[in-house]
C-alpha positions as CSV (number, residue, x, y, z in Angstrom):
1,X,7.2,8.7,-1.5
2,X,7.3,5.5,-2.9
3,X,6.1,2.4,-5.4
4,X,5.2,-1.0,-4.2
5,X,4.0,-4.2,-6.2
6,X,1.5,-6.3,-5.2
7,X,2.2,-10.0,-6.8
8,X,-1.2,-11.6,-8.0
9,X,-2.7,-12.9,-4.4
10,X,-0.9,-10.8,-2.2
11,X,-3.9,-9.2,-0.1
12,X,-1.3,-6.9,1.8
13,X,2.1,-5.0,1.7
14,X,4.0,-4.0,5.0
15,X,6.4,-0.8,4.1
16,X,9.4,-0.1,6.0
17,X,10.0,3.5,6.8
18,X,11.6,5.1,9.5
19,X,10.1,8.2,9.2
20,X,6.4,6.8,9.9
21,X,5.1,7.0,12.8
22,X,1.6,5.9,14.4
23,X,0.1,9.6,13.4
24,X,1.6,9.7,9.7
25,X,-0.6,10.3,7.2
26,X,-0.3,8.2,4.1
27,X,-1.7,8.3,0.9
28,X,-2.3,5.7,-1.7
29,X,-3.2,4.7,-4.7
30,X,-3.3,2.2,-7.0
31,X,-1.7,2.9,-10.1
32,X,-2.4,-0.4,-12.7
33,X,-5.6,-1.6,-13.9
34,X,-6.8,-5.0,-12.1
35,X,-10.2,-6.7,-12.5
36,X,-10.1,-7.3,-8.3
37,X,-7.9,-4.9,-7.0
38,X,-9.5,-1.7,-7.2
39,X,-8.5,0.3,-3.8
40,X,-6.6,-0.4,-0.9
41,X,-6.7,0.9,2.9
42,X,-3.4,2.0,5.1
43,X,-2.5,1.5,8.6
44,X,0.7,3.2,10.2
45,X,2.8,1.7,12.8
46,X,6.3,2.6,13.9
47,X,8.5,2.5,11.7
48,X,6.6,0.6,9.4
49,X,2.4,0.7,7.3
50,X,0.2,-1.9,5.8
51,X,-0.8,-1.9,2.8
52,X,-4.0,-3.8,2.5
53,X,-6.2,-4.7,-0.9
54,X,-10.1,-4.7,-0.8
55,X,-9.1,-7.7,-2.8
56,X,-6.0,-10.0,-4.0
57,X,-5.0,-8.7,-7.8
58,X,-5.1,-11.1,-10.5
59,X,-2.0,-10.2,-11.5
60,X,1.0,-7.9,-10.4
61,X,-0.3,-4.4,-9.2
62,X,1.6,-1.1,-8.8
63,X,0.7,1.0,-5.7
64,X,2.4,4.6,-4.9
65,X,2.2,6.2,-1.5
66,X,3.7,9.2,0.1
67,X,3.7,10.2,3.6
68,X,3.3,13.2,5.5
69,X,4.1,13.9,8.8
């Protein structure tokens, strides 16, 4: 479980965590109000997910996540 910020034009995040794994699930949402960023999308890897905006924010964004495994 965790926070990340998205500066204004970041379009993704990568997360390092070594409990993920390709078959984690991850959850996330974004938790400020942005007039671009609305949701974003997660991909798991080893040891590591991407965090990826349907658009860059026009300013700084907060997004939590939590895995599950």
């Amino acid at each position: 479980m965790g926070r990340i910020n998205f500066a204004a034009s970041d379009a993704s995040k990568v997360v390092n965590n070594s409990l993920v794994d390709s078959s984690s699930i991850i959850f996330c949402t974004v938790v400020t109000a942005d007039a671009t960023m609305k949701s974003v999308s997660v991909q798991a890897g080893s040891g590591t997910f991407t965090i990826t905006a349907n658009a860059a924010p026009a300013g700084e964004v907060a997004v939590n996540w939590i895995v599950f495994n």
